[in-house]
Structures are given as structure tokens and as C-alpha cells.
PASEBA-1860 file (N, C-alpha, C; in nm, 3 decimals):
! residues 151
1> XXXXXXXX> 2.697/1.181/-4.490/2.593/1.186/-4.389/2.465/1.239/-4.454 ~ 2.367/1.156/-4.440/2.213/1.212/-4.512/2.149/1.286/-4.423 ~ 2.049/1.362/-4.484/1.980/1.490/-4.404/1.917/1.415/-4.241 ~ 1.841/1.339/-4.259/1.786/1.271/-4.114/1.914/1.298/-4.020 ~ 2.012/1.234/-4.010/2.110/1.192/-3.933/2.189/1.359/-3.941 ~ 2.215/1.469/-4.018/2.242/1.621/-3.974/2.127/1.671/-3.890 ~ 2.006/1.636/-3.921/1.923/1.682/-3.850/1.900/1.653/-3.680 ~ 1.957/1.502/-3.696/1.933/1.498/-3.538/2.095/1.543/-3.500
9> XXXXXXXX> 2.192/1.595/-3.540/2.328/1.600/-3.510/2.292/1.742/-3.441 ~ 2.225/1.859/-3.564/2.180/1.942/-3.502/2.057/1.988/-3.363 ~ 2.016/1.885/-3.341/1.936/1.872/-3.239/2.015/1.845/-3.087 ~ 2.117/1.728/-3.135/2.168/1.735/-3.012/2.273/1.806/-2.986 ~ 2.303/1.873/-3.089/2.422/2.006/-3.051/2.336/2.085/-2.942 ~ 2.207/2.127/-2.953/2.133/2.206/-2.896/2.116/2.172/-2.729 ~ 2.075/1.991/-2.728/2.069/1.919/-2.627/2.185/1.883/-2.569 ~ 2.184/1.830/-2.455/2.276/1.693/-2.427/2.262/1.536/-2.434
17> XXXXXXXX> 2.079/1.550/-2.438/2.044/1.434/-2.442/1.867/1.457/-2.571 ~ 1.893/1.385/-2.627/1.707/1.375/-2.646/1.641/1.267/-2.603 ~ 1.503/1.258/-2.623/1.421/1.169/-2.615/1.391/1.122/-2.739 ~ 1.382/0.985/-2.765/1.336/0.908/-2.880/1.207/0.934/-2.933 ~ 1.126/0.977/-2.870/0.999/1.039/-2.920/1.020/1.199/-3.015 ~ 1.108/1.288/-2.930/1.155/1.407/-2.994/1.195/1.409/-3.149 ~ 1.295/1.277/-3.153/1.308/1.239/-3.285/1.251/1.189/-3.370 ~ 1.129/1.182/-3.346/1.012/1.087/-3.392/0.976/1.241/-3.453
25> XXXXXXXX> 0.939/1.271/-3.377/0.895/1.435/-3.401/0.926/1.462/-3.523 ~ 1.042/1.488/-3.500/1.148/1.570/-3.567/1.138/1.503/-3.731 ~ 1.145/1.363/-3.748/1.172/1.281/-3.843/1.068/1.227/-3.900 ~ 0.979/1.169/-3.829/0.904/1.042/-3.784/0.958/0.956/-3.779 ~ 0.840/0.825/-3.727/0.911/0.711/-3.670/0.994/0.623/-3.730 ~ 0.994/0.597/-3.845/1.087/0.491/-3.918/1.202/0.602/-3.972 ~ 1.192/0.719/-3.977/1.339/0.746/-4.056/1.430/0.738/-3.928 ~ 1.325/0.833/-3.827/1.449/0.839/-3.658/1.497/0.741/-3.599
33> XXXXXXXX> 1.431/0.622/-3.653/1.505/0.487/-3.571/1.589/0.458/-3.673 ~ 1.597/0.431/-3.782/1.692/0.427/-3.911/1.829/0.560/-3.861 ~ 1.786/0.631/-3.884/1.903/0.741/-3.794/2.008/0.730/-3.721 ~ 1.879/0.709/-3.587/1.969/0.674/-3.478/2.057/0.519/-3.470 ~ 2.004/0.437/-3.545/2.081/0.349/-3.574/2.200/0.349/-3.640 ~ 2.211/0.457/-3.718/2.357/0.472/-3.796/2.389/0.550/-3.732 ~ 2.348/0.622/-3.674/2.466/0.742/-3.595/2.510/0.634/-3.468 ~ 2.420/0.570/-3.415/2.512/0.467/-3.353/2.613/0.317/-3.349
41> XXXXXXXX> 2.583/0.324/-3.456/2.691/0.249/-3.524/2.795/0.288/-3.581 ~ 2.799/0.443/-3.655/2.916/0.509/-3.649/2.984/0.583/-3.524 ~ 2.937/0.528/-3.446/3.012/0.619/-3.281/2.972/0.747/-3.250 ~ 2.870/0.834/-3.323/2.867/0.954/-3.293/2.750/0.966/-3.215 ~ 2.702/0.896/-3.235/2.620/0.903/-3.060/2.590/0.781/-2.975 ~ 2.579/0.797/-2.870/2.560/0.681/-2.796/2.397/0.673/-2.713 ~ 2.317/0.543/-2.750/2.233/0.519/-2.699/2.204/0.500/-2.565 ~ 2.157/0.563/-2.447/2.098/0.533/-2.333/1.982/0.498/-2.301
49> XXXXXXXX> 1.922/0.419/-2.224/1.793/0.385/-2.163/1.731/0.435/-1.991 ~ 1.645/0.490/-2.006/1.618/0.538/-1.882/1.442/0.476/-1.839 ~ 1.414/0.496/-1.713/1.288/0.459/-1.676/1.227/0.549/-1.683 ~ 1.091/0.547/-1.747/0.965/0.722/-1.729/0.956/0.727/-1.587 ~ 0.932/0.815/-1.575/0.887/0.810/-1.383/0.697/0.787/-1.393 ~ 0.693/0.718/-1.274/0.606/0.637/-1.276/0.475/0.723/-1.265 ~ 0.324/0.739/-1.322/0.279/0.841/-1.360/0.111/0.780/-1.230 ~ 0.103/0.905/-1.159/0.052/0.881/-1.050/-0.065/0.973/-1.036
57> XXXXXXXX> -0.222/0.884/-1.050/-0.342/0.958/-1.095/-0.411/1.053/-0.903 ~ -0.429/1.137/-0.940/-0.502/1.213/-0.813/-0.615/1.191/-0.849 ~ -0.701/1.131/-0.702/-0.817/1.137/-0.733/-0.894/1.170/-0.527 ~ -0.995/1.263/-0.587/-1.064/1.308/-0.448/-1.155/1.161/-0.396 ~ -1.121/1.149/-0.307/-1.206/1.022/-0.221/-1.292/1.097/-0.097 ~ -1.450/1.057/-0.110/-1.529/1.127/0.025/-1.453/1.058/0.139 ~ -1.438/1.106/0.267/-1.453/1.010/0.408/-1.536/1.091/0.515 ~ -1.557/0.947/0.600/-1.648/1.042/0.694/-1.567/1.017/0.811
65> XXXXXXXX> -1.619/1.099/0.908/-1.578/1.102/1.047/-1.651/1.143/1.111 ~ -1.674/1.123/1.230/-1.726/1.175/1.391/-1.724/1.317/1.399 ~ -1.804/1.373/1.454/-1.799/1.509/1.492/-1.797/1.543/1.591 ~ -1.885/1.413/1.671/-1.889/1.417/1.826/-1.829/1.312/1.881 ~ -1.808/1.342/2.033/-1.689/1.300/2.124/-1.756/1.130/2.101 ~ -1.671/1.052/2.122/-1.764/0.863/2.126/-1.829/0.838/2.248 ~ -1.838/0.901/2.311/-1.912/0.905/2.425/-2.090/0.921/2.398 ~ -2.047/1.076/2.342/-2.188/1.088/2.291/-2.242/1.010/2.215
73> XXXXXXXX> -2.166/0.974/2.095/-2.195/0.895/1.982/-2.298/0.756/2.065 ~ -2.167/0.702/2.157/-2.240/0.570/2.210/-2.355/0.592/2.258 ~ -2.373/0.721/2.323/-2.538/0.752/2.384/-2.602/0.753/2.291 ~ -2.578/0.820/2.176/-2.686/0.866/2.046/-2.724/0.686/1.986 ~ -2.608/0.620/1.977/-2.669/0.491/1.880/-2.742/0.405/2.000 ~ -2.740/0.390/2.152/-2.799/0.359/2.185/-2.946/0.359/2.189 ~ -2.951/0.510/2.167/-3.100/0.535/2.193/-3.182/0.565/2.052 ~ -3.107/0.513/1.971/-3.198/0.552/1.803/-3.285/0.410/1.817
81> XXXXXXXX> -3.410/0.432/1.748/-3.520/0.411/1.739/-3.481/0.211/1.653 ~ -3.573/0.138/1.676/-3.487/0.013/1.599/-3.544/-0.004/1.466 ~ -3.602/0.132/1.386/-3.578/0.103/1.284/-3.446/0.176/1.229 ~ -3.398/0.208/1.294/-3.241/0.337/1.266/-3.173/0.197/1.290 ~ -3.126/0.086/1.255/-3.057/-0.033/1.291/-2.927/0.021/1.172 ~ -2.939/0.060/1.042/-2.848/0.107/0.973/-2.739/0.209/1.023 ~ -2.827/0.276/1.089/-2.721/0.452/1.106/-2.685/0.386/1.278 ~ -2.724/0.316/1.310/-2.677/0.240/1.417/-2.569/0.164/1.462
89> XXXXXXXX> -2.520/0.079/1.298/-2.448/0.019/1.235/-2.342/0.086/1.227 ~ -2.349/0.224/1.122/-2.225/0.328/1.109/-2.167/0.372/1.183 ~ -2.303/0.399/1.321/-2.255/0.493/1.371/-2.111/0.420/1.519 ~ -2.129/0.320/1.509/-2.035/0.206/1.586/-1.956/0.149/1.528 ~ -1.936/0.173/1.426/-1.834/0.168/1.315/-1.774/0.277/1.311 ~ -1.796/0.345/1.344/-1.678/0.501/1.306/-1.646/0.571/1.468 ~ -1.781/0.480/1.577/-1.692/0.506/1.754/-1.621/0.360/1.720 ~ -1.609/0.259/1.705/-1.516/0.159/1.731/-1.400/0.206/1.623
97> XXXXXXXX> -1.359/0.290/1.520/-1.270/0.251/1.455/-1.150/0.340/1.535 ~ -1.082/0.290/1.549/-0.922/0.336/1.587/-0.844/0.462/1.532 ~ -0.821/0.447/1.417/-0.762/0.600/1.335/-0.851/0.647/1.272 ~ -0.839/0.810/1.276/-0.933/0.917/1.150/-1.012/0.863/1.042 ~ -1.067/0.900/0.980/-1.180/0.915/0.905/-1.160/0.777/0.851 ~ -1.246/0.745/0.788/-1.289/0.638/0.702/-1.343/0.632/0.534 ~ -1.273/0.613/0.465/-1.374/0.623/0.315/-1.496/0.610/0.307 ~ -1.536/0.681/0.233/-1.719/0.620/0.265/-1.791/0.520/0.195
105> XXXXXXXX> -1.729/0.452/0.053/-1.719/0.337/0.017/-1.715/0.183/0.114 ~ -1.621/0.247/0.166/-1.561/0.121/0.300/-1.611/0.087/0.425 ~ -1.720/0.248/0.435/-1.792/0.241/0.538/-1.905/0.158/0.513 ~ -1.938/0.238/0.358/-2.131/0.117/0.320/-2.081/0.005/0.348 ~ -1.945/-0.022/0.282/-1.989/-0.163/0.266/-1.967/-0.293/0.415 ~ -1.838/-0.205/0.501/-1.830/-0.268/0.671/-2.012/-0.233/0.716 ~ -2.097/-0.153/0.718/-2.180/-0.138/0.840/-2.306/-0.210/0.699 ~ -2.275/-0.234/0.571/-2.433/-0.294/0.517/-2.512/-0.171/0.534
113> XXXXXXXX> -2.516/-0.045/0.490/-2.555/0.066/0.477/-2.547/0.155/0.344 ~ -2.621/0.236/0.297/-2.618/0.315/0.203/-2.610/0.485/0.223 ~ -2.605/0.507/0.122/-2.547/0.673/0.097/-2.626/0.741/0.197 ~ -2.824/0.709/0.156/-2.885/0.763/0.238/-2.870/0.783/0.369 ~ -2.805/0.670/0.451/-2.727/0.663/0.579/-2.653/0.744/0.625 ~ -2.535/0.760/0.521/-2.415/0.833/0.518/-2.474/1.004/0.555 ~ -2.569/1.025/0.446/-2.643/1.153/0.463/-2.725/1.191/0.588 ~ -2.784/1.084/0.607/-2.885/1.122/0.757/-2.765/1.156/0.887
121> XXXXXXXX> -2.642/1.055/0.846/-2.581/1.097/0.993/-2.530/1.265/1.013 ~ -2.512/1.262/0.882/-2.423/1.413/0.818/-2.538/1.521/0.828 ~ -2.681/1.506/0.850/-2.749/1.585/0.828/-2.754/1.632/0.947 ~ -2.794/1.518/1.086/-2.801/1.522/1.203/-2.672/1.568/1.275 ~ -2.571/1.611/1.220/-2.476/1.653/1.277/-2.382/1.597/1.384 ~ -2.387/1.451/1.326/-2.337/1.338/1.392/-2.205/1.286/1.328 ~ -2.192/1.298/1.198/-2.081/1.338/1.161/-2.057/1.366/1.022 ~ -1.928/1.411/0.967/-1.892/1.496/0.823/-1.848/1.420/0.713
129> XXXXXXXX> -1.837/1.457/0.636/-1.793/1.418/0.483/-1.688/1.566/0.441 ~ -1.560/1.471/0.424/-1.458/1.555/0.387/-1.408/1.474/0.257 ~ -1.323/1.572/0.127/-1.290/1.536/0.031/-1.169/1.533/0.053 ~ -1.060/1.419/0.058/-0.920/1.352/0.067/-0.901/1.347/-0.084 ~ -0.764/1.411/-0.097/-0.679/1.380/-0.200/-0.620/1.180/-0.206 ~ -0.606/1.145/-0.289/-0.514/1.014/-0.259/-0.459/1.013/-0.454 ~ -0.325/1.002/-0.393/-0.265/0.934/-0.529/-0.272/0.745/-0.532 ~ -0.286/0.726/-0.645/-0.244/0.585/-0.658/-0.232/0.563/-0.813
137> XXXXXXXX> -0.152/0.474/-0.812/-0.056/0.429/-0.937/-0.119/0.424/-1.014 ~ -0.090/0.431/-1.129/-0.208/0.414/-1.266/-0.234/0.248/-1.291 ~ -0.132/0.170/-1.252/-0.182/0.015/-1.310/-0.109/-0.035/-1.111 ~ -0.212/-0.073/-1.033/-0.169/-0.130/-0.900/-0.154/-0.259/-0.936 ~ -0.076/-0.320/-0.842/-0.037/-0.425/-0.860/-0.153/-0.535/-0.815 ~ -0.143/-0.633/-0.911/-0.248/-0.739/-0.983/-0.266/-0.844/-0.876 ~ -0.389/-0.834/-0.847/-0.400/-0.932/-0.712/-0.440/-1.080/-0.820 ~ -0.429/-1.178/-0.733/-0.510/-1.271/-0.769/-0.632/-1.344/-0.712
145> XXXXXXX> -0.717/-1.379/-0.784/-0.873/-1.404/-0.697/-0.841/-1.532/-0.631 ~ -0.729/-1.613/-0.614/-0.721/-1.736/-0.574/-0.627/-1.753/-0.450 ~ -0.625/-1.798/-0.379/-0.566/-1.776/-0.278/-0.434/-1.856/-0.277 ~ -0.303/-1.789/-0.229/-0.197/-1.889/-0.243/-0.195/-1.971/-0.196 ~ -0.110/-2.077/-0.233/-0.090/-2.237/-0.159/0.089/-2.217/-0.183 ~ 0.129/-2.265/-0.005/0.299/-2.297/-0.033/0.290/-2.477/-0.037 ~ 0.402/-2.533/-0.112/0.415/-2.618/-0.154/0.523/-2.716/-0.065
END
């Protein structure tokens, strides 16, 4: 038995299992795969495969919401001035929407409005900007720009 292959013998005396990278470590990469190849071909260890767990990025997203009842709201966008046609826009966008807050990305882009918008309503105390946690996957699954056809 050559030193590589005692070396990882002694490693997994320590372990029950290693990771193939560990041995990389330990060795580097071409002796530990050379290694582990003879130690598994002589029976003394046995190779397993496992999945990484899937690695999931946090990232803070603004949203806004209402502060006031939609009642008021509907009074307030009624009576804004018609060059306020923007914050007019939002602001019936966030009394018509159905569930809690809204991203504020999603908002510019449903009401055709900008940040400045976002800010005037928030200034006027019409409504807030809160910072939401959201995980999402590091690679989401791959849309395509074309639309399906069944056959």
C-alpha cells in the first residue's frame, strides 16, 4: 500500500465518510482520484454519491403597501391634480390589488411609473416601503422566450 492510499485509510479511520474534495485537500487532485480508485478496487472502500443541497441566495427586495384604509386611498386618487396621473396609477394599483404588499419593481413597471412616484407616495404618507427577505435558487429554472406549441 503506497503513502496516498495510508493516508486516506487514516482519514477515514477518523471519519465515516469523506468528501472527495477533502481528499483533494489532503492529496491533491490527481493523486486522490488515483487513490481512491485503488482503494476501490481493492474493496477497502466503497464509493458513494450524494446530491449537494441545493444552495439558496437571500436577497432583500423593497415592497410597498398602503398605509391607508382603500377607502381613503380611493378619495385621495380621485382628487389628485391631473398632472399626478402617475401616483394616480399606483395608487389604484396597490387599492385594486388583492394580497399584501407588492415589489416595487413590479409596481413601476404594472402602473408605467418611476421611483420618484414610489417616493412621493411614501413621502405623503400614503404608503411604505418595507425590506422583504426572499430566497431564490441560484440558477431558476430556464424559461423560454418562445411560446409552446402542442403538436
Amino acid at each position: 500500500m503506497n503513502e496516498p492510499q495510508q493516508k486516506l485509510l487514516n482519514l477515514l479511520s477518523q471519519k465515516p465518510s469523506v468528501k472527495l474534495s477533502e481528499a483533494e485537500i489532503l492529496l491533491g487532485k490527481k493523486r486522490a482520484s488515483v487513490a481512491i480508485s485503488q482503494l476501490v478496487e481493492t474493496g477497502l472502500v466503497e464509493r458513494t454519491y450524494a446530491l449537494e443541497r441545493v444552495k439558496v441566495k437571500t436577497q432583500t427586495v423593497p415592497y410597498i403597501r398602503l398605509i391607508i384604509s382603500r377607502e381613503e386611498a380611493l378619495v385621495i386618487a380621485a382628487n389628485l391634480p391631473e398632472k399626478s396621473r402617475k401616483q394616480q396609477s399606483l395608487l389604484n394599483l396597490l387599492i385594486f390589488r388583492q394580497s399584501g404588499p407588492l415589489p416595487v419593481s413590479d409596481a413601476k413597471l404594472q402602473s408605467n411609473c418611476d421611483t420618484a412616484t414610489v417616493n412621493t407616495l411614501v413621502r405623503k404618507d400614503l404608503a411604505a416601503l418595507e425590506n422583504i427577505e426572499v430566497r431564490r435558487a441560484r440558477y431558476p429554472a430556464i424559461r423560454s422566450n418562445y411560446p409552446s406549441r402542442s403538436i
